[in-house]
C-alpha positions in Angstrom: 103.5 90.1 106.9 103.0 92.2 104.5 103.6 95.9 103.8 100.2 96.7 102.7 98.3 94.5 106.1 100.9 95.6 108.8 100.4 99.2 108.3 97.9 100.3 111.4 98.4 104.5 110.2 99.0 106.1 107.6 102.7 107.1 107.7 103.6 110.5 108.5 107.3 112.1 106.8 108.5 115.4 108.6 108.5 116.9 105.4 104.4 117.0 105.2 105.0 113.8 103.0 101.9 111.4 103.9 102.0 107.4 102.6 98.6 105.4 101.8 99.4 102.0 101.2 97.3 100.3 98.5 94.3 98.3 99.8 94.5 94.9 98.0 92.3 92.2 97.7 92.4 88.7 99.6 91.9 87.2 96.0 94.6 89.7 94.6 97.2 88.7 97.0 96.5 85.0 96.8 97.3 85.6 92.6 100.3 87.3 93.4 101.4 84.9 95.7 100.7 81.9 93.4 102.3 83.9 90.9 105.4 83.9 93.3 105.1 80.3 93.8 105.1 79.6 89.9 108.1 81.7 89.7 110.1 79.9 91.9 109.2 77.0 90.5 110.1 77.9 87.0 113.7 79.4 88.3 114.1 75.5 90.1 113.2 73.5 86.8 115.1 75.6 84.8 118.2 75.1 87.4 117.5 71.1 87.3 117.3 71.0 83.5 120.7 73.2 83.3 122.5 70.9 85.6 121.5 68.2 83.0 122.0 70.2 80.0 125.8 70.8 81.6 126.7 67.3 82.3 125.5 66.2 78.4 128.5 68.9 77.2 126.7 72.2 77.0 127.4 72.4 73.3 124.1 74.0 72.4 124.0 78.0 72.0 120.0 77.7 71.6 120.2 75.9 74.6 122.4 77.9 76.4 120.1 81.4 74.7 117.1 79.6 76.5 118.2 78.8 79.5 119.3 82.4 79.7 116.1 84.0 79.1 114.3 81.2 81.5 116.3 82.6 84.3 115.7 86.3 83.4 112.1 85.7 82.6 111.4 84.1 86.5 113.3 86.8 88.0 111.7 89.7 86.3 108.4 88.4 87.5 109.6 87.8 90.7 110.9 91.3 91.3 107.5 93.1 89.7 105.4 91.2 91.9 107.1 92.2 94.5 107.3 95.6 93.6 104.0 95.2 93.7 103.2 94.4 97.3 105.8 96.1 98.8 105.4 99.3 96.9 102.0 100.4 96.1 100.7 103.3 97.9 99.2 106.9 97.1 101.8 109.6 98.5 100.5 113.1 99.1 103.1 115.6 99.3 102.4 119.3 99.3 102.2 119.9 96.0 101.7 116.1 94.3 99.2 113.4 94.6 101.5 110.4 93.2 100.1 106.5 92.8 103.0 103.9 93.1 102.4 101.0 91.7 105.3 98.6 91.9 107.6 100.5 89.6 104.9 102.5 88.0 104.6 105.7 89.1 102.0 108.5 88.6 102.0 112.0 89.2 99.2 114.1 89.8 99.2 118.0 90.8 96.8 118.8 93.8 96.0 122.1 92.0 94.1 120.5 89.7 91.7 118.2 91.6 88.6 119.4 91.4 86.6 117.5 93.7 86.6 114.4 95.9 83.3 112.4 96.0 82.5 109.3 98.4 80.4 106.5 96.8 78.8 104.8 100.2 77.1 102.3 98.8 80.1 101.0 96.6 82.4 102.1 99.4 84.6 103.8 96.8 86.4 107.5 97.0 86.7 109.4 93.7 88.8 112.5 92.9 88.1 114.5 90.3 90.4 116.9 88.1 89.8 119.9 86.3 87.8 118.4 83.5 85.7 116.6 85.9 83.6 114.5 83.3 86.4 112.3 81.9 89.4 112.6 84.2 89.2 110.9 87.4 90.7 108.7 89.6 89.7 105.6 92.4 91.5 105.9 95.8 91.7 102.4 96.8 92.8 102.3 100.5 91.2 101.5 104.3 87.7 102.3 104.5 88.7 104.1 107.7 91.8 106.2 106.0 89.0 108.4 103.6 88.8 110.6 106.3 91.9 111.5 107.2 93.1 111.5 103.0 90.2 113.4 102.2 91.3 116.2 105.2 94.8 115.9 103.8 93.7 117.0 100.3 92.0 119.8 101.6 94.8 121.2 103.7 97.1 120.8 100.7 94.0 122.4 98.5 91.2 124.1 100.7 88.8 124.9 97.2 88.5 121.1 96.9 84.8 120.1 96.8 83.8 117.0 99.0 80.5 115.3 98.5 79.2 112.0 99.2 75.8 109.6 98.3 74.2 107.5 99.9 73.5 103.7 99.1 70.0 104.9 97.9 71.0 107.6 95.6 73.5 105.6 93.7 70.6 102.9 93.3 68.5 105.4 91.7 71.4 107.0 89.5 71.9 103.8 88.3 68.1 102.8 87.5 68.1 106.3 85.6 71.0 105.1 83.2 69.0 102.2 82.0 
């Protein structure tokens, strides 16, 4: 199983540390797993052909450059994907808000979100920065981890603003914007 499904609770560090695994998407994981699949596939036909390219004499350097880069090619896939579904997950430490994504990481300090906001009807939780307007970013975890992220935040932050809508309001915000 993987990381991101097995979880039950978030997971707790004795430093104050707190893990959110990434929520991914059924169709999300099935990409990355076909993408797995086509990796391994690629890494086998590129072993079969280099058997074959060995027992004509190997005298080819382009052959032997390609075959090279084949091999690095389907493992550096391999391992970014999964990077990917073994590390992604929002960590909130004291002090840091940081997204891991595979071997991305981003850093954001809890003294400057502004606000967190809970879209209802798109199910979605927002948290806003300083310059509120244009800097914000999409928690994407559980439904039924908001709560306990969003009470995280403000222990780390107690001035953070938390507001919500309702299904109806975000309807009529967006029949406003056309």
């Amino acid at each position: 199983m993987l990381y991101t499904v097995t979880m039950e609770n978030p997971e707790n560090d004795v430093s104050g540390t707190k893990k959110y695994p990434f929520k991914f998407t059924p169709f999300m994981l099935a990409v990355f797993y076909v993408a797995l699949v086509l990796c391994a596939a690629g890494f086998g036909l590129t072993t079969w052909r280099f058997i074959g390219f060995l027992g004509d004499g190997a005298d080819s350097v382009y052959q032997w450059i390609q075959y090279v880069i084949l091999y690095f090619v389907s493992v550096f896939f391999s391992a970014v994907i999964v990077a990917l579904l073994i590390r992604s997950q929002y960590v909130l430490t004291e002090d840091r808000l940081i997204l891991q994504f595979g071997f991305i990481k981003q850093k954001y300090e809890i003294k400057s979100i502004y606000s967190v906001h809970l879209f209802k009807g798109l199910n979605k939780l927002a948290v806003y920065f300083d310059d509120f307007r244009t800097k914000y970013t999409v928690i994407v975890v559980k439904e039924i981890w908001y709560d306990d992220f969003v009470k995280e935040l403000m222990r780390r932050k107690p001035g953070i603003g938390f507001s919500f809508s309702t299904p109806e309001e975000e309807e009529e915000m967006k029949n406003k914007k056309k």
